[in-house]
C-alpha positions as CSV (number, residue, x, y, z in Angstrom):
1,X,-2.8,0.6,-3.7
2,X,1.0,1.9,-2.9
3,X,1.6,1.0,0.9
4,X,4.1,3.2,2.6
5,X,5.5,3.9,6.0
6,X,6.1,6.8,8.0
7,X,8.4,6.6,11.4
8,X,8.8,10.0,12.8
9,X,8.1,11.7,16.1
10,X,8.0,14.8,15.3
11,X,4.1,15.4,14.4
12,X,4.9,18.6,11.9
13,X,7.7,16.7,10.1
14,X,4.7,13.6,9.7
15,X,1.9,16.1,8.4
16,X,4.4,17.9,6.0
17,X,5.7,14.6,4.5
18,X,2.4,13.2,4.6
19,X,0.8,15.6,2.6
20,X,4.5,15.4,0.0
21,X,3.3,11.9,-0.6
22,X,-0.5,12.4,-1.3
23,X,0.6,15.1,-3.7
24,X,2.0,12.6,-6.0
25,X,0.3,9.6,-5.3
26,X,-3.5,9.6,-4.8
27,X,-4.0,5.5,-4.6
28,X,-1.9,5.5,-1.5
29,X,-2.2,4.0,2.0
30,X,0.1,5.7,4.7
31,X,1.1,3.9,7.7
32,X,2.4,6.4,10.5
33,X,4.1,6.2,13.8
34,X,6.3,7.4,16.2
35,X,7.3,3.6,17.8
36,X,9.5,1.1,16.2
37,X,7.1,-1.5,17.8
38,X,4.4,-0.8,15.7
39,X,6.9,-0.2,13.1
40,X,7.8,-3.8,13.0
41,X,4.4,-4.9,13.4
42,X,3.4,-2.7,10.3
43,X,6.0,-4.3,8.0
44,X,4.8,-7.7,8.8
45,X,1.6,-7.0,8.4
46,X,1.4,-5.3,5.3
47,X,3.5,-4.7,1.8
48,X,5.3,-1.9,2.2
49,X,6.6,-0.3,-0.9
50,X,8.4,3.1,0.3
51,X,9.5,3.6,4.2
52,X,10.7,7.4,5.5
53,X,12.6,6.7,8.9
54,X,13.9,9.6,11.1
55,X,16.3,8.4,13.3
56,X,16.1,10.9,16.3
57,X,12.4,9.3,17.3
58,X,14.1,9.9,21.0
59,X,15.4,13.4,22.2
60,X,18.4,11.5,23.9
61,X,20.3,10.0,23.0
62,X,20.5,12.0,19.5
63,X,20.2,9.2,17.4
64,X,18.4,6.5,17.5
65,X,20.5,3.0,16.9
66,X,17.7,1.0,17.0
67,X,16.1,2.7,14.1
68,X,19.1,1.9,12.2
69,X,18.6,-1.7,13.6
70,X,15.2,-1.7,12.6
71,X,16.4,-0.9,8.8
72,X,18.9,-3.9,9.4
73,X,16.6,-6.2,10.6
74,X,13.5,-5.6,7.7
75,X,17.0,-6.0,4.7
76,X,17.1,-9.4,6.2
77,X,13.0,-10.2,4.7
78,X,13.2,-10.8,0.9
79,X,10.6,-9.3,0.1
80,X,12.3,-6.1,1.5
81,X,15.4,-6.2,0.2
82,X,15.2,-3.3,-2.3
83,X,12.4,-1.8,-1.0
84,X,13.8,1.6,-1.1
85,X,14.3,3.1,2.4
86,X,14.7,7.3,2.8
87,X,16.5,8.1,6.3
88,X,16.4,11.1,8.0
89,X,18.9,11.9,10.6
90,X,20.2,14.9,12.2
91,X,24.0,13.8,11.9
92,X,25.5,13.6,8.5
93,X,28.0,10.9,9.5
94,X,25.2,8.4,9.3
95,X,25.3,9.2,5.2
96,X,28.1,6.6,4.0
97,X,26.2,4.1,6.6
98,X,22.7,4.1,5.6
99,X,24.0,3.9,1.6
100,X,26.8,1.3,1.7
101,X,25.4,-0.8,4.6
102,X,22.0,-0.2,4.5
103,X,21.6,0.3,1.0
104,X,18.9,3.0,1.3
105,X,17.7,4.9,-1.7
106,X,17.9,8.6,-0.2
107,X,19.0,10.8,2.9
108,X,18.1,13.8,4.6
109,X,20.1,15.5,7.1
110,X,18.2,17.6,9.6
111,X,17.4,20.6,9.1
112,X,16.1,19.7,5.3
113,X,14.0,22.0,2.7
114,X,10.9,20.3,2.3
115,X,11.4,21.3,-1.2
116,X,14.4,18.5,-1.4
117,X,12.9,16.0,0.6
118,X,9.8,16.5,-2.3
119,X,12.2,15.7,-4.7
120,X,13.7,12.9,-3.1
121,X,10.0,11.3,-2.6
122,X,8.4,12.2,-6.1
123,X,11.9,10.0,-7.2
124,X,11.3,6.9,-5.0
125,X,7.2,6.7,-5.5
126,X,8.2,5.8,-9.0
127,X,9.4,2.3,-7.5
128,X,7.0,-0.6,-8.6
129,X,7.2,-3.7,-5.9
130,X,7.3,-6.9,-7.7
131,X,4.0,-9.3,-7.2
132,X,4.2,-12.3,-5.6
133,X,2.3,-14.6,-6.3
134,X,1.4,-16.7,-3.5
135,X,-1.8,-14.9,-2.0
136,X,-4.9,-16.6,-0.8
137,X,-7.6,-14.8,0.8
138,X,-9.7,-16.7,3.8
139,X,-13.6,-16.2,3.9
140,X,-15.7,-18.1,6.3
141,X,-18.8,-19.4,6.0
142,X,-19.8,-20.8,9.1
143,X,-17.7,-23.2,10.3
144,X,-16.0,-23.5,6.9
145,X,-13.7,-21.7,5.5
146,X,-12.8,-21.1,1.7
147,X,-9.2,-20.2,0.3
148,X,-9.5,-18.0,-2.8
149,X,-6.4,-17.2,-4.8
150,X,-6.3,-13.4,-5.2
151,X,-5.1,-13.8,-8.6
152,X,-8.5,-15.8,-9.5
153,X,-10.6,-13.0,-8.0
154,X,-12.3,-11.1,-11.1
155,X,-14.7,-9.1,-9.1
156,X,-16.9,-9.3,-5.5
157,X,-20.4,-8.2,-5.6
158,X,-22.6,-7.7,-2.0
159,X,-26.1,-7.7,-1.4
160,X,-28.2,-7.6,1.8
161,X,-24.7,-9.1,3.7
162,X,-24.0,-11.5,0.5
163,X,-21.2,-12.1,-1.0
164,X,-20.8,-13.2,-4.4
165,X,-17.4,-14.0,-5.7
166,X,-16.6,-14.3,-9.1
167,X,-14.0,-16.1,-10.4
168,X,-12.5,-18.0,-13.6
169,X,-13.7,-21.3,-11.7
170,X,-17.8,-20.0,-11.1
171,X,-19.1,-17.5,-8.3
172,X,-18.5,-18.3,-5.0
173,X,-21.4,-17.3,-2.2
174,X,-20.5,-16.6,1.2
175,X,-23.5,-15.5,4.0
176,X,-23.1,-12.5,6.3
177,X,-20.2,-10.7,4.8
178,X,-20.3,-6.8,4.6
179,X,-18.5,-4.9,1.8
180,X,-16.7,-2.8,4.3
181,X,-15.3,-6.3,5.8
182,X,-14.0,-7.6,2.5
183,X,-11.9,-4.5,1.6
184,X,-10.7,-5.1,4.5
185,X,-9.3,-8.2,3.9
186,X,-8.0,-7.4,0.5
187,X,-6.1,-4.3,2.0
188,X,-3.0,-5.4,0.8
189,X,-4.1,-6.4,-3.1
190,X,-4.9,-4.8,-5.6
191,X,-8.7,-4.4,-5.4
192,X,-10.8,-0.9,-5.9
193,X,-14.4,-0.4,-5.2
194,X,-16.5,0.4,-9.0
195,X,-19.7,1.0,-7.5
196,X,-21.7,0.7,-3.9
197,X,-21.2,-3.0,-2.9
198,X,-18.6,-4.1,-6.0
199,X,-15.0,-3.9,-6.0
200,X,-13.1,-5.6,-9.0
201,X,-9.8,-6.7,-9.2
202,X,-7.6,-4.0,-11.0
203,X,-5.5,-6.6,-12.7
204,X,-8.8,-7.7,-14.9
205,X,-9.5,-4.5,-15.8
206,X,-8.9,-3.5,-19.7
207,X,-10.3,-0.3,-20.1
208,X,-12.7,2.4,-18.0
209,X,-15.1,4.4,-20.2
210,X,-16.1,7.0,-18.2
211,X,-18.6,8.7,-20.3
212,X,-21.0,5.7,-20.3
213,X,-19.7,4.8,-16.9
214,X,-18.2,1.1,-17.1
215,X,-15.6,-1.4,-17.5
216,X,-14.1,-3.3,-20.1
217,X,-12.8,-6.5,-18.6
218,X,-10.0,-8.4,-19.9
219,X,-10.5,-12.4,-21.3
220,X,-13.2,-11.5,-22.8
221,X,-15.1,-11.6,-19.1
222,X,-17.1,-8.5,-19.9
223,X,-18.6,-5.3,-18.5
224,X,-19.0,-4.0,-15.2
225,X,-21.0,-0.5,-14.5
226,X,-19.0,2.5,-12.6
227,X,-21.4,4.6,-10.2
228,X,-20.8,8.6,-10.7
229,X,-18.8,9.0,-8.2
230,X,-16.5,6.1,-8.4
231,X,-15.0,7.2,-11.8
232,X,-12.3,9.4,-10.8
233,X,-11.1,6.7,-8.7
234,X,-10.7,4.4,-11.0
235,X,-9.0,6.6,-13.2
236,X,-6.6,7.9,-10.5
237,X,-6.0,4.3,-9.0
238,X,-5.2,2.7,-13.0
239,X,-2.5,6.0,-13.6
240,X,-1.3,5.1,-10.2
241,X,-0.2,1.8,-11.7
């Protein structure tokens, strides 16, 4: 799922550019605000791939410096260093800035067409973030709890509040653990739901047939069934890759 982030005040300018990106990315989760606190707290949180910043969040004083900062200080995180950055700003001065300084992939100087700024973010969804690999994921069983490599995660199956995780290594059982919970967790990787209580890793997937309604897993790990209305997802979530 494509993470991106959306700082702007102005609630029309959000809705408009909100419903840009969902026009060309389905498998999308958009973060949006109006507060560089939250903004900060977002980009820690969370792997952001794509971040639209206006820089007049304030009515005075016109532009926003800390915005500007805000872009400084997230260039300083390696894992944002290229993350492409789209700035929009009613002052056209701030151009050379944000592109030699900043290094941001686009700019819009207020008042924009909508019809540009479509452009502009049809170009920069193309951007794939590079994996890392370090993830673990925590569950806890009690007292216990169990790190899990993401990357060794084939699929999770729940019933009646258990959770079976499958893995290379054997299946895993944890006690008391919704579905709802566990997507939860895995917001930030690369998990989609195939039917009610299973989610599967996206990276094990081979092929979807979604005439007979299941997967074809890769290693030779085999089959997993698709409920009805899960198909489409899947199918919009592996072009969205």
């Amino acid at each position: 799922m494509k993470k991106i982030l959306l700082i702007e005040s102005d609630y029309v300018i959000m809705d408009k550019l909100y419903h840009i990106i969902l026009k060309y990315k389905r498998n999308v989760s958009i973060f949006q605000t109006g507060v560089l606190a939250d903004a900060y707290q977002t980009v820690l949180s969370h792997d952001i791939e794509l971040i639209i910043a206006d820089t007049a969040l304030n009515k005075e004083p016109l532009i926003d410096i800390s915005c500007l900062r805000f872009i400084e200080d997230i260039r300083q995180f390696d894992k944002y260093a290229f993350v492409p950055v789209i700035v929009i700003s009613p002052m056209a001065d701030e151009c050379l800035h944000v592109f030699r300084e900043l290094h941001c992939y686009g700019y819009l100087e207020k008042p924009f067409s909508y019809e540009t700024a479509e452009v502009l973010i049809k170009d920069a969804l193309r951007f794939k973030m590079q994996k890392r690999e370090k993830r673990f994921v925590y569950f806890k069983n009690g007292c216990v709890f169990h790190p899990i490599r993401v990357s060794e995660i084939i699929y999770i199956e729940h019933k009646r509040r258990q959770m079976l995780i499958h893995t290379r290594e054997g299946i895993v059982d944890i006690p008391y653990h919704t579905c709802s919970d566990t997507m939860q967790q895995l917001i930030d990787e690369d998990f989609v739901p195939c039917s009610r209580g299973t989610i599967v890793n996206m990276d094990f997937i081979q092929s979807l047939d979604g005439i007979n309604q299941y997967l074809i897993l890769r290693e030779g790990l085999g089959q997993l069934e698709v409920g009805r209305s899960y198909v489409k997802k899947i199918k919009d979530a592996l072009q969205d890759m």
